[in-house]
C-alpha positions as CSV (number, residue, x, y, z in Angstrom):
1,X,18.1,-83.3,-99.5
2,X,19.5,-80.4,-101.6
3,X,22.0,-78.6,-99.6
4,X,22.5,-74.6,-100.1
5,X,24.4,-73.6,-97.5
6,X,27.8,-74.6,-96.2
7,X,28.9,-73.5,-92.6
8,X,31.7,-74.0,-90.4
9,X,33.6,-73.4,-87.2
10,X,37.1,-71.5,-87.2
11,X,39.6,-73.2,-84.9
12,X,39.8,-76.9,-84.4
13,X,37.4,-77.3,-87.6
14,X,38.5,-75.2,-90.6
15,X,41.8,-74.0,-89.3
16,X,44.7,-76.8,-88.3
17,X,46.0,-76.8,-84.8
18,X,48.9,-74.5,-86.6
19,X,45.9,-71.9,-87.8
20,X,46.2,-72.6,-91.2
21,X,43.5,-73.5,-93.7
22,X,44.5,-76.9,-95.6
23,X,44.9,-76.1,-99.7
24,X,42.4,-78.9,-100.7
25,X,39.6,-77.4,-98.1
26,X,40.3,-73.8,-99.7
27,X,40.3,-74.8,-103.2
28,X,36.6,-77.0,-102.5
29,X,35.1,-73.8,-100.8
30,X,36.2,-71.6,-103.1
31,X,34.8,-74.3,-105.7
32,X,31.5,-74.6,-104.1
33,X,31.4,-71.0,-103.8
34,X,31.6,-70.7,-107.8
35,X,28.8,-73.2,-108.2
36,X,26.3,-70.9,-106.1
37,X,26.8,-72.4,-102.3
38,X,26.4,-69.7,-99.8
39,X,29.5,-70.3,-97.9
40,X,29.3,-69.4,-94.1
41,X,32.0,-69.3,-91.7
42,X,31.2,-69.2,-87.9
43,X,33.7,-68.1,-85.1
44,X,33.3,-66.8,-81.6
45,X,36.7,-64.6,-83.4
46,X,36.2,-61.0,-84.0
47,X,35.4,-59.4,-87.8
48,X,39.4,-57.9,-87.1
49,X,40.6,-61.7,-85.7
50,X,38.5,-63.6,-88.7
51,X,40.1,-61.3,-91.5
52,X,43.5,-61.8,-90.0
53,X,43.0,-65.6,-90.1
54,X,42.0,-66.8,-92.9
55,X,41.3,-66.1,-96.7
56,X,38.0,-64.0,-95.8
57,X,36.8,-64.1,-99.6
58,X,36.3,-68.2,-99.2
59,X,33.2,-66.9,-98.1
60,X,29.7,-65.5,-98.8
61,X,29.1,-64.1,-95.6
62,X,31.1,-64.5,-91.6
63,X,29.3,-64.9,-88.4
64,X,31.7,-63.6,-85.8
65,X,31.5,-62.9,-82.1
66,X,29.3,-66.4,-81.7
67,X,26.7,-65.3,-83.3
68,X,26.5,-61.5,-82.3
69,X,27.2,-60.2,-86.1
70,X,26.9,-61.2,-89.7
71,X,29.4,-59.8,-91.9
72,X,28.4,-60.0,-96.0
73,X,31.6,-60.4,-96.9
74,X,31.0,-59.3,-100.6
75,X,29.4,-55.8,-99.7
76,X,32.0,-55.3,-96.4
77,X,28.7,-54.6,-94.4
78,X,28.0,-56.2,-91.0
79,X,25.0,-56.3,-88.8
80,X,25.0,-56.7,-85.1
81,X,21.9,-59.2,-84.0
82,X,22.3,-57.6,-80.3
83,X,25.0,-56.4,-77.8
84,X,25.6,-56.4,-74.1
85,X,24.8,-52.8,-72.6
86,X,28.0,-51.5,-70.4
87,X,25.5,-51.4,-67.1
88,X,24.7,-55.1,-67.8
89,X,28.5,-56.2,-68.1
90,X,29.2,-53.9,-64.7
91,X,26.3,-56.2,-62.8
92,X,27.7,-59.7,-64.2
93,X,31.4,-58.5,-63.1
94,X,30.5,-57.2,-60.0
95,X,28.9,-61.1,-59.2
96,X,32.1,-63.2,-61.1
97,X,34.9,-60.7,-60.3
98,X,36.2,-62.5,-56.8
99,X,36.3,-66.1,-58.1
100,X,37.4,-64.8,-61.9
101,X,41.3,-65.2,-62.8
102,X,40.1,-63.1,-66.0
103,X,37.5,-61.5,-67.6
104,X,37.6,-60.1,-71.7
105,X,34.7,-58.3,-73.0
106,X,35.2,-58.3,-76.6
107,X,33.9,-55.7,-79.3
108,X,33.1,-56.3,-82.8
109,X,37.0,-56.0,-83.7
110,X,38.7,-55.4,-79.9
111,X,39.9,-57.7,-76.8
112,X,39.7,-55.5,-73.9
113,X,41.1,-57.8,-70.6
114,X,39.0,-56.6,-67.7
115,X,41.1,-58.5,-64.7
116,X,44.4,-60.3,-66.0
117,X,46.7,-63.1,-64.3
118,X,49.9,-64.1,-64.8
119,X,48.3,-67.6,-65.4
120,X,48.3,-69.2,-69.2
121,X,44.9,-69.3,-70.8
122,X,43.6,-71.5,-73.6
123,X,44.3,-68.9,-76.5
124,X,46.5,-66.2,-76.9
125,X,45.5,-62.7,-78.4
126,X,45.9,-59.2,-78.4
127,X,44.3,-57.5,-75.8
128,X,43.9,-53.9,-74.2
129,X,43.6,-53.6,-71.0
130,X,41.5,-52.0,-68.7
131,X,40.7,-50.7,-65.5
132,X,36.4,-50.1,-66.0
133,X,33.9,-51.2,-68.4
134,X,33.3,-47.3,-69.0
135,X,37.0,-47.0,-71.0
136,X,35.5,-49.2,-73.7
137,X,34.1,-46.8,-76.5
138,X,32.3,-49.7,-78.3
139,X,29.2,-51.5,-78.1
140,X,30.5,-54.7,-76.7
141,X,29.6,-57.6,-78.3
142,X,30.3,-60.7,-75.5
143,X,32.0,-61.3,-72.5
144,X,34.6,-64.5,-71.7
145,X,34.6,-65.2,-68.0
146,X,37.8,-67.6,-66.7
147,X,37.3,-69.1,-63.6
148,X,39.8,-69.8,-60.7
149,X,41.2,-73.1,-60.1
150,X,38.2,-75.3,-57.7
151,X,35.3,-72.8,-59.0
152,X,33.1,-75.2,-60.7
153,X,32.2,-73.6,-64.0
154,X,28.3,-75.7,-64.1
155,X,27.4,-74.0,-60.8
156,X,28.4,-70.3,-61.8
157,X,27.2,-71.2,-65.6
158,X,23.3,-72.0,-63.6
159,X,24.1,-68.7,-61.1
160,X,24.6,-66.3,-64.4
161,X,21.8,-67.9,-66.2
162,X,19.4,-67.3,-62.8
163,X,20.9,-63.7,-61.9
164,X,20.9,-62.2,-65.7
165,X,18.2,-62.9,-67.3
166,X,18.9,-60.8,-70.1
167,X,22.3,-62.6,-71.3
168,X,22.7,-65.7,-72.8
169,X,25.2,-67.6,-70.4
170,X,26.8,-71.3,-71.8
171,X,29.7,-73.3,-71.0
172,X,32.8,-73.0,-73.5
173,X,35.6,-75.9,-74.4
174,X,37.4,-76.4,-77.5
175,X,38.0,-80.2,-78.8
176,X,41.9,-79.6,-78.1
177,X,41.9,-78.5,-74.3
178,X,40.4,-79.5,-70.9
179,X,40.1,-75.8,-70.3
180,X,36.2,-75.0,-69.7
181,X,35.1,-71.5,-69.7
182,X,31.6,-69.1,-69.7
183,X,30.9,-67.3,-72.4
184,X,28.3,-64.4,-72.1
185,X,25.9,-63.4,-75.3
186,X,23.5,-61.0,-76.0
187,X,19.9,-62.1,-75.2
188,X,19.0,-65.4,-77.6
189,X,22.0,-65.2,-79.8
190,X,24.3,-67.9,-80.8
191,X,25.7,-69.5,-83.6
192,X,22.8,-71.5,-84.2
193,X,19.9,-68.7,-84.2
194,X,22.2,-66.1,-86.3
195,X,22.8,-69.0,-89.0
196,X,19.0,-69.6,-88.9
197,X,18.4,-65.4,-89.3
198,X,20.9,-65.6,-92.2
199,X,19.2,-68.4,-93.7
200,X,16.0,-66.6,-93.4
201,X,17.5,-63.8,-95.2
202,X,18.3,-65.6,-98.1
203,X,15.4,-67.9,-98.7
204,X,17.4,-70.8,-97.6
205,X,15.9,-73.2,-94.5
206,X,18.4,-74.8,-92.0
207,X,17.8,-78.7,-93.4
208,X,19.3,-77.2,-96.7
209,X,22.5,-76.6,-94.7
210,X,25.7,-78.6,-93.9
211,X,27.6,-77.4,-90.8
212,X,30.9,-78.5,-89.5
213,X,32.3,-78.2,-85.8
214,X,34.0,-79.7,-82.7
215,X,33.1,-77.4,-80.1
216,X,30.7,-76.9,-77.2
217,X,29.6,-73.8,-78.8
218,X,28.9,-75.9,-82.1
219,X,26.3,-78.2,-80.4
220,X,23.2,-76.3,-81.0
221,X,24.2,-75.6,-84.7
222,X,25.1,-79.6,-85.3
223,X,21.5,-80.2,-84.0
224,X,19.7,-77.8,-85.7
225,X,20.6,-77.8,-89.2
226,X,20.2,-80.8,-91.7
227,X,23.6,-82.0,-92.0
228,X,25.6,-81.5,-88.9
229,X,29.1,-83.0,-89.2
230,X,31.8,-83.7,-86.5
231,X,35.3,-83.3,-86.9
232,X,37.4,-86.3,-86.0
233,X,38.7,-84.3,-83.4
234,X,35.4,-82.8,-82.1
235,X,34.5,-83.2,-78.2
236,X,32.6,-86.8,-77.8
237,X,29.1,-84.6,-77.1
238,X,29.7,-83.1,-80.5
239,X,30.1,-86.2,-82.3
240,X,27.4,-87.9,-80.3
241,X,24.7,-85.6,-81.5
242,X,26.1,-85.0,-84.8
243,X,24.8,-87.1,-88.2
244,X,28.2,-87.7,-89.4
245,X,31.8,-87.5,-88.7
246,X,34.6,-86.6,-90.5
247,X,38.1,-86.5,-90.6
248,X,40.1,-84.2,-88.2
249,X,41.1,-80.7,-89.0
250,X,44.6,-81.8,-89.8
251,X,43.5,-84.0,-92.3
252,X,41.2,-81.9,-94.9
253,X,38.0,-83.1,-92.7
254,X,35.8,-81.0,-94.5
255,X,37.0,-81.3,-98.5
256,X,37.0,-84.9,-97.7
257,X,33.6,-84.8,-96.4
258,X,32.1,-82.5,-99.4
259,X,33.8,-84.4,-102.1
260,X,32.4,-87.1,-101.1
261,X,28.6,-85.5,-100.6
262,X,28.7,-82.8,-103.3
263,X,30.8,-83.4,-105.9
264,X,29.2,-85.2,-109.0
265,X,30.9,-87.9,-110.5
C-alpha cells in the first residue's frame, strides 16, 4: 500500500508525558512533509491549546476539538464540521448536573468550566468560568462531562446516547490515567469521520493513511484507516485493535515506526 497521509494523536502519542515533541519525531515529520505527506495532527485540544503546544507548521493541516474543526494550517483557515447549539448543552446539563463534579464546554479556542470542584482532574488548563451556558459568546464546539465518585460512567454514557439524540456521546480515558470521562460531540463527528472528510478533500482514501494513538477516542481512527498503529503506551483496547505497535511516546514511537515503513534505503 502507498501511504499519503500521516495522522496522529496529541498527548500520550506525539507529545511526551512532559508535553514535548521528541527532536527525531519533529525532524521525520517535517521530512515527510517535504517529500509531499499530508501530515495531520488530531487532538480533542483547541486550535489556541494545539498552537501553544507544539510546532504547528509540522503539519499540513490540525483536527482539533475531536474532530469538530479542521484547521489548514498553511492558509490559517479552519472549518467547523458541526457545533453543539447553547439550547442542546442547557438540556444535557440540566440531566448530568446533580451527579457531575464538573462540566467544560469548550469553543474552538476557549475552556469555559460550567460547575467546578475543588477536586484534581486528569488535565490541567485554563479555564473561564461560568455561571450559564448563555455567557458563552461562541459557537461551542464539545462538552467534557466529569462524573462523581460511584456514578458509573457506561450507564450515564447509554443515558446521554438514549436522551440526545442529536450529540455524539462516548466514553474518554487517556493511556496514562484510570480517570474515565464523557465527552459530548456534535452529531456524527469524531476523529475518525473528520479525517475521512479531510481525506475526501484531498483525493486521498483512508487505507492510504497511517495513524497513531493510545486513547479511547483514537479507537475508531485505528480501525478505520489502513495503517493504525499503537503506541507502546496505548490503552490494551487500542493496541488490541490496532495493526501494529510501536514504541512509547517517550521513546520516538512514531520516527521509529516511519523510518522503519517509509524511509528508502
Amino acid at each position: 500500500m502507498g501511504y499519503k497521509l500521516i495522522s496522529m494523536d496529541f498527548d500520550g502519542t506525539l507529545l511526551t508525558d512532559d508535553k514535548k515533541v521528541l527532536p527525531k519525531t519533529e525532524e521525520i515529520l517535517r521530512s515527510l512533509k517535504r517529500e509531499g505527506y499530508k501530515v495531520v495532527g488530531a487532538t480533542a485540544r483547541t486550535l489556541e491549546d494545539t498552537i501553544n503546544a507544539v510546532p504547528i507548521d509540522i503539519f499540513t493541516h490540525v483536527i482539533v476539538n475531536n474532530g469538530v474543526t479542521i484547521y489548514d494550517v498553511n492558509r490559517q483557515e479552519e472549518e467547523w464540521m458541526g457545533y453543539i447549539t447553547h439550547q442542546e448543552a442547557n438540556q444535557i446539563i440540566q440531566e448530568v448536573e446533580e451527579i457531575s463534579k464538573q462540566i467544560y464546554l469548550i469553543s474552538g479556542t476557549k475552556y469555559y468550566a460550567y460547575k467546578i470542584t475543588s477536586e484534581l482532574l486528569p488535565f490541567i488548563v485554563e479555564k473561564t468560568q461560568i455561571d450559564k451556558v448563555e455567557d458563552i459568546q461562541e459557537k461551542i464546539a464539545r462538552m467534557n462531562i466529569f462524573l462523581k465518585i460511584g456514578e458509573d460512567v457506561n450507564t450515564n454514557y447509554q443515558l446521554i446516547t438514549r436522551k440526545f439524540s442529536n450529540v455524539n456521546c462516548f466514553i474518554m480515558q487517556n493511556s496514562n490515567s484510570k480517570d474515565q470521562w464523557l465527552i459530548i460531540n456534535p452529531k456524527n463527528i469524531n476523529k475518525a469521520n473528520t479525517l475521512e472528510t479531510l481525506g475526501q478533500n484531498l483525493g486521498i482514501s483512508t487505507q492510504e493513511m497511517i495513524f497513531f494513538g493510545d486513547g479511547l477516542n483514537d479507537l475508531e481512527v485505528i480501525e478505520r484507516v489502513g495503517l493504525g498503529v499503537a503506541m507502546g503506551n496505548a490503552l490494551p483496547e487500542v493496541k488490541e485493535k490496532s495493526k501494529a505497535i510501536t514504541t512509547s511516546n517517550n521513546e520516538d514511537g512514531i520516527e521509529k515506526f516511519l523510518v522503519k515503513k517509509l524511509i528508502k534505503k
